[in-house]
DRENKEKE-345088 format. One record per residue: residue in one letter; z, y, x of N, C-alpha, C in turn. Coordinates in steps of 0.1 Angstrom, whole numbers, padded with zeros to 4 digits, always signed. Example, Ala and Ser with C-alpha at 12.3 -4.5 7.8 and 13.67 -1.06 7.14 Angstrom:
<atoms>
A+0078-0057+0132+0078-0045+0123+0078-0033+0132;S+0071-0022+0128+0071-0011+0137+0079+0000+0129;
</atoms>
This chain:
<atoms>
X+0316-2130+1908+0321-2119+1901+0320-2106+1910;X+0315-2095+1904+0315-2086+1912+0327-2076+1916;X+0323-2068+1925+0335-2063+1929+0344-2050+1917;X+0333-2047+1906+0332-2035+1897+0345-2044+1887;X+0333-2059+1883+0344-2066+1872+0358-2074+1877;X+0357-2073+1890+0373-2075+1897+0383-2064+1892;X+0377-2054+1891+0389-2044+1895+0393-2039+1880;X+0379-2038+1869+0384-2036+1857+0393-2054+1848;X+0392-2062+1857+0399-2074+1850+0415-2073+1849;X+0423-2070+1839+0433-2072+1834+0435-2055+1835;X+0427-2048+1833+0429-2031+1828+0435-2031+1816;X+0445-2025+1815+0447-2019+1798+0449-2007+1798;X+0443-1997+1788+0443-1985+1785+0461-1981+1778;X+0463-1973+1786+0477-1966+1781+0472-1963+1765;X+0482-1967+1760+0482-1961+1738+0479-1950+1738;X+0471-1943+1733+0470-1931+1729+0479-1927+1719;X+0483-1918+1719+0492-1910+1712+0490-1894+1703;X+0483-1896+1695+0485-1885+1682+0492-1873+1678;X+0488-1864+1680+0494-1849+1674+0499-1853+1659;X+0513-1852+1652+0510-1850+1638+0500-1842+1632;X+0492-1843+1621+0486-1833+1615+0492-1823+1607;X+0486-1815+1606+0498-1805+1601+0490-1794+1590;X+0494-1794+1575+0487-1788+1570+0485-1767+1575;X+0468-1767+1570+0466-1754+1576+0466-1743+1565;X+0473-1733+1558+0473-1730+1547+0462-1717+1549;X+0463-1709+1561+0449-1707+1561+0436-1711+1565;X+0434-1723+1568+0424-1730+1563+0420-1732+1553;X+0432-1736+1544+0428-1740+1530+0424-1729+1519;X+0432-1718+1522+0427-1708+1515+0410-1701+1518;X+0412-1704+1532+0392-1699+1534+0386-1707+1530;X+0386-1725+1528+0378-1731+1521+0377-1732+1506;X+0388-1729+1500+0391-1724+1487+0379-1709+1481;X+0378-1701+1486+0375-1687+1488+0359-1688+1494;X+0354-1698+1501+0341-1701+1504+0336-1713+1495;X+0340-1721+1486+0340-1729+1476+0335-1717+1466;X+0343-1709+1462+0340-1696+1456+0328-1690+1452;X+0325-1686+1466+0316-1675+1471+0303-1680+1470;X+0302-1694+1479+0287-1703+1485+0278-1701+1472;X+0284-1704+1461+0268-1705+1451+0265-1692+1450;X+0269-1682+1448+0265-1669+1449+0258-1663+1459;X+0259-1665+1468+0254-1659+1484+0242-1672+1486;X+0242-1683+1482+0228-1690+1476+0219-1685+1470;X+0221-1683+1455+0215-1676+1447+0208-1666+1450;X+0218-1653+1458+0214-1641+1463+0202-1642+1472;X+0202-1650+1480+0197-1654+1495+0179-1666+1492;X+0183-1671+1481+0170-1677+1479+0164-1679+1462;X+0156-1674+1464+0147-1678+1455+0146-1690+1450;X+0150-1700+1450+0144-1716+1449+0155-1725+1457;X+0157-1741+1449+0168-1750+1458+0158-1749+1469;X+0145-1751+1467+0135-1756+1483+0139-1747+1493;X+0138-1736+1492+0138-1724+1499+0150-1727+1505;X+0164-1726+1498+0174-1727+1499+0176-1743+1518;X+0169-1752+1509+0171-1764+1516+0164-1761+1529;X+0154-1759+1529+0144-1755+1541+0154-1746+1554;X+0155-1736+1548+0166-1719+1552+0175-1729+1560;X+0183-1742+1557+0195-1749+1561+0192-1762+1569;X+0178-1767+1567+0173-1780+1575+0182-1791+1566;X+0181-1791+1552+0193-1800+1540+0179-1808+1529;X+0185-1813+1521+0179-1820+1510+0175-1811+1503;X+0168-1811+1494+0165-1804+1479+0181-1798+1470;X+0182-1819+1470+0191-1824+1462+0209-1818+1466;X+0209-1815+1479+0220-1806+1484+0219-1792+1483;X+0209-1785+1483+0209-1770+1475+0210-1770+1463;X+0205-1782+1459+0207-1779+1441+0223-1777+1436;X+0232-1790+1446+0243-1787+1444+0249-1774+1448;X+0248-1770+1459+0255-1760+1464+0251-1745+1456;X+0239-1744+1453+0232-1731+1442+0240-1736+1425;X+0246-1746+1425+0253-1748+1410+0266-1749+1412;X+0269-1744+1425+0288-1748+1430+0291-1764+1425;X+0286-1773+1422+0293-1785+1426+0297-1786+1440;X+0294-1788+1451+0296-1785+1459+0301-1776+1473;X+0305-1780+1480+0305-1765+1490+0296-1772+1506;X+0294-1766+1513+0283-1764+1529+0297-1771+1538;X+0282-1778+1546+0291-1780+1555+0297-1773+1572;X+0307-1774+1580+0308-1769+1588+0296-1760+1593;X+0280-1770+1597+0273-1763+1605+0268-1755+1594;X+0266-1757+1584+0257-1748+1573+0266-1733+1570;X+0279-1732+1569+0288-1719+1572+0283-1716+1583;X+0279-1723+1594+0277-1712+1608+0263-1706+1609;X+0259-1708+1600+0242-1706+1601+0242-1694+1591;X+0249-1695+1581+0250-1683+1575+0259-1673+1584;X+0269-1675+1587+0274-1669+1595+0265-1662+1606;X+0255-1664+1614+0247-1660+1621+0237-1653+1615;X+0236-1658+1598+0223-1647+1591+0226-1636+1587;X+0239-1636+1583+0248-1625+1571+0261-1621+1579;X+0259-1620+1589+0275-1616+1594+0283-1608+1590;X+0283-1596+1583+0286-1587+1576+0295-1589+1565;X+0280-1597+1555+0284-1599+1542+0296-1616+1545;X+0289-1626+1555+0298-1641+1548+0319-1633+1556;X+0318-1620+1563+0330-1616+1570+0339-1608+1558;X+0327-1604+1547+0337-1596+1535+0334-1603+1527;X+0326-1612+1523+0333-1620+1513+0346-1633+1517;X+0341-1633+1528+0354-1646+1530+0367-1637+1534;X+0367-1624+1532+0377-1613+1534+0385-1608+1547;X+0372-1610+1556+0374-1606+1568+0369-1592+1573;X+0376-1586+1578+0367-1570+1579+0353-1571+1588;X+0346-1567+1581+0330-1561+1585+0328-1549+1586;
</atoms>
């Protein structure tokens, strides 16, 4: 036995222990309010789901939703618009621009 698996033999990891979660009411209101907004600023922004899909590195079939609001983007797909539209995704989600 080596000297590495001697020393981890009878290791136990202290419990980890958990934050409560805690509801975020401004969270929920921006994702409310970007649920909203996303098919429109879609629409505006592309010509076509492909276009759309291409623009985001996503499916077809995931622009199609998001250009017909079944849907909403996910985390990285908000930051990418965020990086295209800074202006516009800061007053529509009603942050000053």
């Amino acid at each position: 036995m080596s000297l590495q698996n001697r020393r981890l033999r009878g290791f136990r990891a202290p419990p980890v222990r958990m934050a409560p979660l805690r509801a975020c009411p401004v969270g929920a209101d921006m994702r409310t309010r970007l649920l909203d907004v996303w098919p429109g600023l879609m629409l505006r922004h592309y010509p076509s789901d492909a276009a759309c899909a291409d623009a985001f590195g996503k499916e077809r079939q995931t622009a199609t939703n998001w250009r017909s609001g079944h849907c909403g983007p996910d985390a990285g797909s908000v930051s990418i618009a965020f990086l295209r539209w800074p202006d516009e995704m800061a007053r529509l989600l009603g942050g000053a621009a």
